[in-house]
Structures are given as structure tokens and as C-alpha cells.
N, C-alpha and C positions, 0 to 999 in steps of 0.2 A: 504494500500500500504506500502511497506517495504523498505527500502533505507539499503542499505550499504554504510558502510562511508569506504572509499579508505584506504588501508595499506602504512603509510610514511615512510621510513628509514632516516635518517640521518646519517652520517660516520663523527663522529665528528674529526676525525684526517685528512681527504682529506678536509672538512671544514679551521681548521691553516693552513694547506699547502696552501691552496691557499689564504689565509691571511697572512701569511709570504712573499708569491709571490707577492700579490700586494703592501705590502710595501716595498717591495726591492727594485721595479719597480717605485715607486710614490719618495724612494730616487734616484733611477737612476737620472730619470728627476729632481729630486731638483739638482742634483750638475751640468749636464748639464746644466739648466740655469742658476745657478750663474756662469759658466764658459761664457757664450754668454753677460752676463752683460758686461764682460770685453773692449766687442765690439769698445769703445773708445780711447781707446789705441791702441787696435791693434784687429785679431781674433783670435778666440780660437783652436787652431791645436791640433794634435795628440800628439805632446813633448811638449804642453805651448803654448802660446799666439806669434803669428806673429805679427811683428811691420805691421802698415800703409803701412808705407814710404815702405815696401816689397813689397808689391804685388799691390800697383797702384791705378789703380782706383774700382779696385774691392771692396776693401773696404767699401766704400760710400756701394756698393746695400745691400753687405752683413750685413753692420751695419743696413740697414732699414729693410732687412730681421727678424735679432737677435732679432730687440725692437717690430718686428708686432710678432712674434712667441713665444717671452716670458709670455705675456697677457694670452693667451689662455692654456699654458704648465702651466703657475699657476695653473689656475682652473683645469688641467687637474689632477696635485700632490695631488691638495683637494679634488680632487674626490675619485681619487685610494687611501688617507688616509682613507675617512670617509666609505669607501666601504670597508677597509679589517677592522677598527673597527666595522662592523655592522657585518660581516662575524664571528668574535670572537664571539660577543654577543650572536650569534645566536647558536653556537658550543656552546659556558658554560651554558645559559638558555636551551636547550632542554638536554645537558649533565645531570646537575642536576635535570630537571625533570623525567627523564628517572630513574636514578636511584631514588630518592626518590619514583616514580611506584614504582619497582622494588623492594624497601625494604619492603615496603608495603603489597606489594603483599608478599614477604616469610614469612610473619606474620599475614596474614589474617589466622582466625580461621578455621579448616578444611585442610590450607595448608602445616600444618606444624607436625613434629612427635609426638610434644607435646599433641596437640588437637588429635591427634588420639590414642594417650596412655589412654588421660582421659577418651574417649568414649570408650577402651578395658575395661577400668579397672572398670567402670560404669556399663556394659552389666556383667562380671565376677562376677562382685559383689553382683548381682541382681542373676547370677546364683547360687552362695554358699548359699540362702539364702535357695533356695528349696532342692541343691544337695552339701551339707555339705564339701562329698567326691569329688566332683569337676567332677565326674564319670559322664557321659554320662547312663542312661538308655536305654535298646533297642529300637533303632528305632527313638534316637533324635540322637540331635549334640552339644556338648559343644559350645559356643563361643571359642575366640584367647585368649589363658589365658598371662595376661599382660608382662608385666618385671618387677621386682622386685622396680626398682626404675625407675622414667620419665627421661627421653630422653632431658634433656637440650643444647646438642650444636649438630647443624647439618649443613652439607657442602654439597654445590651441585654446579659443573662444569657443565655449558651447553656447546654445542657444537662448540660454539664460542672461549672457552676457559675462559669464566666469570662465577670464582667463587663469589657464596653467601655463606656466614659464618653467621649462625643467633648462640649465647648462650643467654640463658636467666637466671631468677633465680624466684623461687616461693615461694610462703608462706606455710603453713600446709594444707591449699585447692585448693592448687596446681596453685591458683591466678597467674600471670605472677606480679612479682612487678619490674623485670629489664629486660631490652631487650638491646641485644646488635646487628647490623647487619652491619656486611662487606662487601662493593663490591669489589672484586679486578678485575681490567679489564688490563690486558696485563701491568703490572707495575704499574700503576694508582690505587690507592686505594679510598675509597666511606666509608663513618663509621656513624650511626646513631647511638648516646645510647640514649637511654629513658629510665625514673625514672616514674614509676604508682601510682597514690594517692587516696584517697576516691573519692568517688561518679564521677568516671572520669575525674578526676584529672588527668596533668602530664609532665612531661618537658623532652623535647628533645636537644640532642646538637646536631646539625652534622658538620662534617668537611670533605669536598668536594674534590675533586683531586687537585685541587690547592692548599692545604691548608687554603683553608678560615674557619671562623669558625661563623654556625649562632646559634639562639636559638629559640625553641617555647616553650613558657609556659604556661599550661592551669590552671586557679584555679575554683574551682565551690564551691561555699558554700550550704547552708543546702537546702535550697529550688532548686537550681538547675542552677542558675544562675551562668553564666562563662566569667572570662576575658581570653580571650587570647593576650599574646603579643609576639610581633615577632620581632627577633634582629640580623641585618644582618650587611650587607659592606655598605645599602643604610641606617640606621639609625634601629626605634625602632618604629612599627608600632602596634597599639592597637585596638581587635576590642572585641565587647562586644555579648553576646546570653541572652535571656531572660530565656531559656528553652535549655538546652541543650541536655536535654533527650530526647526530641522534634523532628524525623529527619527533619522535616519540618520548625523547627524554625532555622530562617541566623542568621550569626553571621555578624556584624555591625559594620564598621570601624567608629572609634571615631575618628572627626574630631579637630584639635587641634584649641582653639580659638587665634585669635592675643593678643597679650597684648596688654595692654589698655594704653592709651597713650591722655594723659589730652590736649586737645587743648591750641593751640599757644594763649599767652596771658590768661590762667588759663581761659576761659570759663567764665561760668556763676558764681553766687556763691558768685559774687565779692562784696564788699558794695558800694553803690551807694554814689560818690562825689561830684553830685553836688550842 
């Protein structure tokens, strides 16, 4: 049996808008009830606060009114707070996961012009080897004879108007050893570089439309084994792989131990006085 998993959008700009909306709304109400506080003096009117002594006996309901309606308009301000910070959260975590896809993918091998220059110039070169002259005999077909030099920077607008800008730079085997990729979305910019090192090694910066700025660093030594650590706005988080070559082998968050902290009265250890 087969499942299709449903297509999500998110509009991460109607997302703030309606997070701007409810904290405007959740200050509304705060300044409304600090004006109802006022209620002992006098009430809170359209130009300033009514004396008591104006309006009679009204006062009395309407100050029992203010003090039973302020309770509930509290909770009400913390709600509409913590609901338009969850609404943010929800826009910048699926924002930047969307884009980091999204780099990803213009750099996955076969995706990009690079890997399809290597595989011309692979197929070409396998051709000179039997047809010197590069010449087709009757009744074949040469391969796509390459370009002279590889294709390092390419740009593509999708239809939305979100360009991706990938440049890279390689070594003498045409190795990727720096990748650079830009998202630009309707003014909002997305920038991933990454640095490539031995045996899959490699360190990423990115720096997100907000300007934040995180880091991933992979290191692997001789046997295969890799720390990765990850450095963000929430701190610097380490995880380890036994086998990285492995696709099967996780990588394992390293749990940080407590510091050790000597019991009240130094414990044991002590010399006995009696």
C-alpha cells in the first residue's frame, strides 16, 4: 500500500502579518486596562478619566465592572502575546528550513551544471580515445563535446520570482572544494558558504534573512570517524558518528555532563576524630 504524504505551503510573510496583528491587539488591551485601573478615582472616558462625584452613582457598578473584566483581559494580553511569538517561530523555523532544502537541493550532484560538464567531458574523453579526430564515423554519433573550461557560477529565477545563485571553486579534479549559495527571495537574502576537507570533511556558515549567523563543522579523521558541531543563537551543540561513511551509521548528540560539585561538608574522605 502506498501513502502520499499531503503538499504544505506556508506564506511566511501572511505568517508576521498576522503576528504583528496580534501584538498590536494584545497592546491594545494592555493600555485599555491600565486605563480601567484608574476606576478609583474616577472612569476612564474618551478625553481622560471622569471624576466620581460626575456621574453619581454609576460609578460604584462600573468600578465593579473594570476590577471583574481586568482578570480575564490579562490572560487575555498573554495569550494574544504568546500566540503571535509562536506564530514568529513558526515563520523563521520553517523559513530557514525551506531554504537550507532548497540550497541543498541546487547542489545535489546531477542538479547542477557542474556535475553535468564532468559527465560531458568524461563521455568526450572516453570518445578521443578511439576517434583522435573527434569525427563521428558513418552511422555513429559523437557525444556533446564539453566547454572548454567548467561552469562555476549559475543562477536560476523560479516562477515565484526566487532567485538561487550557486558559485563554486574546484581543485585540478574538478573536486568542488568551495560552494557558495544564495537565496534571494523578494528582498530577503538566504547565503550558505561551505569550505570541503578530506575524507568528508567541512564547514558551513550560513547567514539567514535576518541576519543571524550559524555554523556546522564536520571533522573526520583517518579511520572515518566524525565530530560534528553546530553553533547557533541557541548555543553550540555536538554530536559524534562512529562511521561516517556509513549511510546507516547516526550521528549522536553528546550529552554534556554536570560539573561535579563535592558534597556539602566535603563528603567522605575526611579523617576520623574521634
Amino acid at each position: 500500500m502506498e501513502f502520499a504524504l499531503p503538499d504544505i505551503s506556508l506564506d511566511y510573510t501572511e505568517l508576521r502579518k498576522m503576528a504583528t496583528a496580534l501584538t498590536l491587539l494584545a497592546n491594545t488591551f494592555k493600555d485599555d486596562a491600565a486605563k480601567f485601573r484608574t476606576y478609583g478615582t474616577g472612569v476612564p472616558g474618551q478625553y481622560g478619566t471622569i471624576p466620581a462625584a460626575d456621574i453619581g452613582g454609576v460609578a460604584a457598578p462600573l468600578g465593579s465592572f473594570y476590577t471583574a473584566w481586568s482578570g480575564p483581559m490579562g490572560k487575555a494580553v498573554d495569550g494574544l502575546g504568546a500566540l503571535s511569538k509562536l506564530l514568529g517561530y513558526v515563520a523563521d523555523g520553517a523559513e530557514a528550513w525551506d531554504d537550507g532544502v532548497a540550497a541543498q537541493f541546487a547542489a545535489t550532484p546531477g542538479r547542477n551544471p557542474l556535475d553535468r560538464w564532468i559527465q560531458q567531458k568524461k563521455a568526450w574523453d572516453e570518445w578521443l580515445r578511439t576517434h583522435p579526430d573527434g569525427k563521428p564515423k558513418e552511422g555513429e554519433t559523437a557525444p556533446e563535446k564539453p566547454s572548454d573550461q567548467p561552469p562555476l557560477h549559475y543562477t536560476n529565477t523560479d516562477k515565484n520570482g526566487v532567485t538561487t545563485d550557486v558559485t563554486v571553486k574546484v581543485d585540478g579534479n574538478y573536486n568542488v572544494t568551495e560552494q557558495t549559495v544564495t537565496i534571494t527571495d523578494h528582498g530577503t537574502t538566504y547565503t550558505e558558504h561551505t569550505t570541503y576537507g578530506d575524507n568528508g570533511a567541512y564547514n558551513t556558515v550560513t547567514t539567514g534573512r535576518d541576519g543571524s549567523v550559524s555554523t556546522e563543522k564536520v571533522e573526520v579523521d583517518g579511520a572515518g570517524r566524525g565530530t560534528k558541531t553546530i553553533t547557533d543563537k541557541d548555543g553550540t551543540t555536538v554530536y559524534t558518528n562512529p562511521n561516517i561513511k556509513d549511510p546507516e551509521s547516526p550521528w549522536t548528540k553528546v550529552v554534556k555532563e554536570p560539573p561535579y560539585r563535592p558534597p556539602v561538608g566535603g563528603g567522605g574522605g575526611g579523617r576520623d576524630r574521634r
